[in-house]
C-alpha positions in Angstrom: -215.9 45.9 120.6 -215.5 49.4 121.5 -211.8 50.2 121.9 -210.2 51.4 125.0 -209.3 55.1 125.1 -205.4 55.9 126.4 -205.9 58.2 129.1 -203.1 60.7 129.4 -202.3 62.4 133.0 -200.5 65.3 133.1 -198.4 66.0 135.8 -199.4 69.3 137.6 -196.8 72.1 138.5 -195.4 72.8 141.6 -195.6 76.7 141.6 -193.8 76.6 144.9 -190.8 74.6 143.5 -190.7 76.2 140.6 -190.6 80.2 142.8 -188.1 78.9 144.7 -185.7 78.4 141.3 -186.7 81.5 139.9 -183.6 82.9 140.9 -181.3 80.7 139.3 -183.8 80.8 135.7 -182.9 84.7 135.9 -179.9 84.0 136.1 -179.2 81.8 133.1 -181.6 83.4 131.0 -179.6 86.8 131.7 -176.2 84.8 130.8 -177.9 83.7 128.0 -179.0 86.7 126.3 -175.5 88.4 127.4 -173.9 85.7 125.2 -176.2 85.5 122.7 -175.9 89.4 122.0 -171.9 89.3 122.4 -171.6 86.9 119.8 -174.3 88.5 117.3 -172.4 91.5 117.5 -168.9 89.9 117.1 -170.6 88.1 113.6 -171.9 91.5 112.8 -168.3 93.1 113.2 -167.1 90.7 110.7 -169.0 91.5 108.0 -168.7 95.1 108.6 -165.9 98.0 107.6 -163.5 99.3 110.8 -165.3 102.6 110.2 -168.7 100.8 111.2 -167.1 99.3 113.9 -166.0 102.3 115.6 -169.1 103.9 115.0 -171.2 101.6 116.7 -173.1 101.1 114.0 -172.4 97.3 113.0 -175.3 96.3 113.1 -177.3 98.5 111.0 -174.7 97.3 107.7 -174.9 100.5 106.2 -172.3 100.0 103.5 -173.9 96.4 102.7 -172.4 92.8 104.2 -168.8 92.4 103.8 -168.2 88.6 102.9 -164.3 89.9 101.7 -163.5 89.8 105.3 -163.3 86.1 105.6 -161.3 86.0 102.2 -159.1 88.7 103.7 -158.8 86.8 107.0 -158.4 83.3 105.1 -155.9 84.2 102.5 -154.4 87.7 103.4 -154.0 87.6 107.4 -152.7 83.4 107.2 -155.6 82.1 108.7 -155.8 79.5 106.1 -152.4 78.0 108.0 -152.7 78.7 111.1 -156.3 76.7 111.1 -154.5 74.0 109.4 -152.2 73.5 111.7 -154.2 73.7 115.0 -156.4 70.9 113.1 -153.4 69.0 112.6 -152.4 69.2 115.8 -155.8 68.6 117.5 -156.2 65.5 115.3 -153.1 64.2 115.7 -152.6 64.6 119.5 -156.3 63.8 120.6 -155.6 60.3 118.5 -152.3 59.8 120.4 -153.8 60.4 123.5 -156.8 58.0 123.4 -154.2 55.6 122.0 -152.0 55.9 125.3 -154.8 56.7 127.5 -157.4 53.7 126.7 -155.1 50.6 127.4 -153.7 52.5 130.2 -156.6 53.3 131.8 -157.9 49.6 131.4 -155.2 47.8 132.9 -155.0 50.1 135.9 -158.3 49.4 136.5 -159.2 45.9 136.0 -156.0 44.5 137.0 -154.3 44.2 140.1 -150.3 44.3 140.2 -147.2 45.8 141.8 -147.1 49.2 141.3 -150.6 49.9 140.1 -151.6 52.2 143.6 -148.0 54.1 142.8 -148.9 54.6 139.2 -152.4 56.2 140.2 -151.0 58.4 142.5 -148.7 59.2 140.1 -151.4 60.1 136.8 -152.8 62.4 140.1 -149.9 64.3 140.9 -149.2 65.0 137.3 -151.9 66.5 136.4 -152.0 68.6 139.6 -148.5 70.0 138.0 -148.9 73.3 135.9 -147.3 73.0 132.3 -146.0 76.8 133.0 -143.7 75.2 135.4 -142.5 72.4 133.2 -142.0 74.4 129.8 -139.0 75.8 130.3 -137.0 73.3 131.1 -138.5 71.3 128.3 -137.7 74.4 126.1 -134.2 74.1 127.3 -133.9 70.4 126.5 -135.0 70.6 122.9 -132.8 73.5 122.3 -129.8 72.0 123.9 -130.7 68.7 121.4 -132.1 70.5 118.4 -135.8 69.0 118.4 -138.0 71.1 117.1 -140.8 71.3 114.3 -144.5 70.4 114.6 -143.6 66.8 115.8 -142.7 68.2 119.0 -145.5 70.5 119.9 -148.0 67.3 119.0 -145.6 64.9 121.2 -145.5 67.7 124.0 -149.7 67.9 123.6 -149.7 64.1 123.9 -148.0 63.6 126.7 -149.9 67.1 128.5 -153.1 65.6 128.1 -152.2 62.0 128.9 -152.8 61.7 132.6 -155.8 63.6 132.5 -157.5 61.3 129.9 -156.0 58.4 131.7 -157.7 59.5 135.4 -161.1 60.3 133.4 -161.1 56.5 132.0 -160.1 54.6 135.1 -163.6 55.2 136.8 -165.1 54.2 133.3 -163.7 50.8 132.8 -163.8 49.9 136.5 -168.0 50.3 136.2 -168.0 47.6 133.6 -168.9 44.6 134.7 -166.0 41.4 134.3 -168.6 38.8 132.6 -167.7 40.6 129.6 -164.2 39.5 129.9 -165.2 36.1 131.0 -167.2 35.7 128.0 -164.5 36.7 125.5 -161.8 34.0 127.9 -164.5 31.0 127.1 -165.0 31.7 123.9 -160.9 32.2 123.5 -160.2 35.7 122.9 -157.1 36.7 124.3 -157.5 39.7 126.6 -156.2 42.5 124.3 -158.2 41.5 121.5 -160.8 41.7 124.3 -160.4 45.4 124.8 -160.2 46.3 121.1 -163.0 44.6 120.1 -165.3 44.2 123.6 -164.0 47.0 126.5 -163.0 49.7 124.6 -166.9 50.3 122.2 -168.6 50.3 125.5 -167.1 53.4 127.1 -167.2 55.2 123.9 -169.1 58.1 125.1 -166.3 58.9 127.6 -164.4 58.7 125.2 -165.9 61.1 122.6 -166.4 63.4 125.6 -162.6 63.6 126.9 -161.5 63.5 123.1 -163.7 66.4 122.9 -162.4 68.4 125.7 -159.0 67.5 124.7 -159.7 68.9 121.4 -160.5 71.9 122.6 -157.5 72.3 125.1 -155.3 71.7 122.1 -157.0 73.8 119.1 -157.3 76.7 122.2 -153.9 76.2 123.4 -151.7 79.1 123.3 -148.4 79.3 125.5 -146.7 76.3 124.6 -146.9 76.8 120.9 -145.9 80.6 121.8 -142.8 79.0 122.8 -141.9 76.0 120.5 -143.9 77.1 117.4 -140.2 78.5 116.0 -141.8 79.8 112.6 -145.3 81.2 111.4 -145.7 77.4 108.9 -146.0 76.2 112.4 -148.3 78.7 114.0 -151.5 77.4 115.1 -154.6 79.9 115.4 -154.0 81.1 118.8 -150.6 82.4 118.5 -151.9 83.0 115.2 -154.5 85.4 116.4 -152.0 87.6 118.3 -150.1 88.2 114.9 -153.1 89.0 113.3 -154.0 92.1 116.1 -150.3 93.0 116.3 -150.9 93.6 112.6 -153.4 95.7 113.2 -151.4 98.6 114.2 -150.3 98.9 110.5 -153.5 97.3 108.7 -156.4 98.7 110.3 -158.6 95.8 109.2 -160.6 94.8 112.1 -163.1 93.8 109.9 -161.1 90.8 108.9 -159.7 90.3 112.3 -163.5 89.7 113.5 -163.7 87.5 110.7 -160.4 85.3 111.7 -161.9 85.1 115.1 -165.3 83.7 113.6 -163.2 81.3 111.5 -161.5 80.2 114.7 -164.5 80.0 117.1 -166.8 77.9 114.7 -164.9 74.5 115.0 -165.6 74.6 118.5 -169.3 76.2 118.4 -170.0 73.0 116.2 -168.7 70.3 118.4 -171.0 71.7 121.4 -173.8 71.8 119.0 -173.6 68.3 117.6 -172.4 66.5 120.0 -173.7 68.2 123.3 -175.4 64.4 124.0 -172.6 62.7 123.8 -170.7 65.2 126.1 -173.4 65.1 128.5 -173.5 61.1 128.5 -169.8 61.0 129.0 -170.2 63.0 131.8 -172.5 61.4 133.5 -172.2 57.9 132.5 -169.1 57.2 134.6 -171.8 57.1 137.9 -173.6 53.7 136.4 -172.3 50.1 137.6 -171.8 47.7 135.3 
C-alpha cells in the first residue's frame, strides 16, 4: 500500500501588507543597528587604553586587548562591592516583595470583604506617588531615630515596589478559575496551603516577569541609595558608578571605567536574553480567563 504523501501549503505573502509596514521595519532595524553599534563600541572602549579612546581609534586595538581593565575595574575602582551589594539588595528586596505581594494580591482578588475596594484604590494611588516626594521625609525619620545600614535601603526597596507588584498580580489571580480552589476544599486543603501549593505555581510567569522588572528597578536604582547609602561598604553600582567618573578627574582610566560599566550592564543584558519568554508570557498572559 502506497503511503500517503503530507502535502505542505505555504502561505503566500501579502506584498501589500507587508509595504504598508515597511515604515515601521525601518524603523526598528535602524534602532537596532544604532544599539548594536553603541554597545560594540562601549565593549571595545573597555578593552582599550584612554589614549585609544580619545583617538577614536578603539576599535582598531592597536596596542592589543586590554583584559586589565576589568581587574582594574573589579579590584582597583570597588566594583567588586558595589556589584555585591546591588545583588544583595536586588535579591533580597525582589524576594520580600513577591513575599508581600503574592498573598496580597490573592486575597484582594478572590475575596470579597470590607475594605477590599478602599485597599485597591489605595495600591493605585501609591504607586501614582513619586519616591522623590516621599524621601526626604523618610530621610528625616531615620535620621531623627538612627536607622540606617543596608537593612533600610532593602526595607525602603520593599515597600517602593510593593504596590506595584501587588496591582500587576490582582488581574493575574482574578483570571484563574475557582474550581481549583474547590478542588483543594473537597479534598481538605485549607485555603493557604491552597495558594502555596495550587494558586501561586500557576501565575508563575507573572511572577518571573514583575520579579524581573523589579530586579532591574532595584540593581538600576540610584537616588535613594544616593541618599541612605551612608558609606561606600554600602554603595551599590549606581551610586557606585558616579564615584568611579568622579575619580576620573584624578585617574584618567577610562578604560577601566568602560569596563565597570560592562560589569554593570551584563546582569541585566542576561536576564533579557534568557528569559525574554517568560517576560513576554508574563506580559501577556494576564489577558487569558481561567
Amino acid at each position: 500500500m502506497a503511503k500517503k504523501e503530507k502535502v505542505v501549503y505555504k502561505e503566500k505573502v501579502n506584498w501589500k501588507k507587508e509595504l504598508s509596514l515597511l515604515p515601521g521595519y525601518i524603523i526598528v532595524v535602524v534602532w537596532i543597528g544604532f544599539t548594536a553599534a553603541f554597545l560594540l563600541w562601549i565593549i571595545g572602549a573597555s578593552l582599550s587604553t584612554s589614549r585609544e579612546i580619545f583617538s577614536g581609534t578603539v576599535l582598531k586595538f592597536e596596542s592589543g586587548i586590554h583584559f586589565e581593565n576589568y581587574v582594574s575595574a573589579w579590584k582597583s575602582q570597588n566594583v567588586s562591592i558595589f556589584f555585591a551589594n546591588s545583588l544583595l539588595y536586588a535579591v533580597v528586596a525582589c524576594t520580600g516583595v513577591i513575599l508581600i505581594s503574592a498573598p496580597a494580591a490573592y486575597v484582594l482578588s478572590r475575596f470579597e470583604f470590607l475594605g477590599n475596594k478602599v485597599m485597591k484604590s489605595g495600591l493605585i494611588v501609591a504607586m501614582s506617588i513619586p519616591s522623590v516626594m516621599i524621601i526626604m521625609p523618610i530621610f528625616s525619620l531615620t535620621t531623627r531615630w538612627n536607622i540606617r545600614g543596608r537593612i533600610l535601603l532593602i526595607v525602603l526597596y520593599i515597600f517602593m515596589n510593593v504596590p506595584s507588584t501587588t496591582v500587576y498580580l490582582l488581574n493575574f489571580f482574578a483570571t484563574l478559575s475557582k474550581t481549583y480552589e474547590e478542588a483543594a476544599a473537597i479534598d481538605g486543603c485549607p485555603p493557604a496551603k491552597a495558594f502555596w501549593i495550587i494558586m501561586l505555581p500557576l501565575v508563575q510567569p507573572a511572577i518571573v516577569t514583575v520579579t524581573i522588572f523589579n530586579f532591574l528597578g532595584v540593581w538600576n536604582e540610584f537616588f535613594m541609595a544616593l541618599i541612605f547609602a551612608s558609606s561606600e561598604k554600602m554603595t551599590p553600582v549606581g551610586v557606585g558608578l558616579l564615584q568611579i567618573v568622579n575619580a576620573m578627574k584624578y585617574t584618567g582610566d577610562y578604560g577601566g571605567l568602560f569596563a565597570a560599566v560592562v560589569i554593570v550592564f551584563m546582569p541585566t543584558f542576561l536576564l533579557y536574553i534568557f528569559l525574554s519568554e517568560k517576560i513576554i508570557a508574563g506580559v501577556t498572559g494576564g489577558g487569558i480567563k481561567g
